[in-house]
N, C-alpha and C positions, 0 to 999 in steps of 0.2 A: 433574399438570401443573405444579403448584408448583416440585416437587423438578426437574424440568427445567431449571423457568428458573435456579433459585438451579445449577444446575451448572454452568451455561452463565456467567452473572455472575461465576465461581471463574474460569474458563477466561480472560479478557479478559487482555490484556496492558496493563498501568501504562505508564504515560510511560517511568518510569525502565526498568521490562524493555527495552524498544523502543530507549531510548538504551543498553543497558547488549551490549543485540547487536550493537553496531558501535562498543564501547571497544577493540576490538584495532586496531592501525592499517593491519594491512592490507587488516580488513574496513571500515574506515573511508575507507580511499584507494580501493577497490573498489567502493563503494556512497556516494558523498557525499550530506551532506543534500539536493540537487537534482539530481536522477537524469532521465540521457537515457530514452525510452522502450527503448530497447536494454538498458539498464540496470535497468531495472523488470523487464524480463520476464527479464534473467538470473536476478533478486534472487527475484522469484517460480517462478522454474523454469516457464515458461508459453512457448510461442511467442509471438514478438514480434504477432503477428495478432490473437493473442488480449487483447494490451493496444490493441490500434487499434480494437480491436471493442467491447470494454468499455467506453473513453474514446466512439466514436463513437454508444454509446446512452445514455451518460449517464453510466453507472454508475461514473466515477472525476470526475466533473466538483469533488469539493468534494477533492481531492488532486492534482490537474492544473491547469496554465495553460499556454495560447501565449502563445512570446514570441518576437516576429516570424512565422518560417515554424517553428517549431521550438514541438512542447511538452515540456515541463516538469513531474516530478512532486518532489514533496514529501515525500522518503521517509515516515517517522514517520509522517505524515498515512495513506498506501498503506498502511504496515502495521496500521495501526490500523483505517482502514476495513476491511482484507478478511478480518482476524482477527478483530475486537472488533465489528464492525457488519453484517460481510458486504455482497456486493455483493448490491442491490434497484432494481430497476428502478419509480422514481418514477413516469415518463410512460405 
């Protein structure tokens, strides 16, 4: 069980990896630090439904915010979570 976890800990992506996949500028202009949810689910290759559905059980609540009628994610934050933490449903 050990040898699992320590693989999994190797796996995690660093700050700097996470910044360093969007030093090209036109994956930067493509993906900005504040991504529409259109945006997110390009970035993740997912149906757009499947980020409405995530966000609406929780599971992106600490990389999302609305702002007005409109949310908002927090690239780095998204990638971090769904590679390094995985999605878990707290509630």
């Amino acid at each position: 069980m050990e040898g699992k976890h320590s693989r999994k800990q190797s796996l995690d992506l660093s700050p700097a990896e996470i910044a360093a996949a969007f030093s090209d500028p036109v994956d930067a202009e493509r993906f900005p630090p504040i991504l529409t949810p259109q945006q997110a689910a390009e970035l993740l290759r997912v149906p757009l439904e499947t980020i409405y559905s995530w966000r609406s059980r929780g599971l992106l609540d600490r990389c999302s915010r609305k702002v007005g009628k409109h949310v908002r994610f927090v690239r780095n934050r998204l990638i971090s979570l769904l590679f390094n933490e995985g999605l878990t449903n707290a509630g």
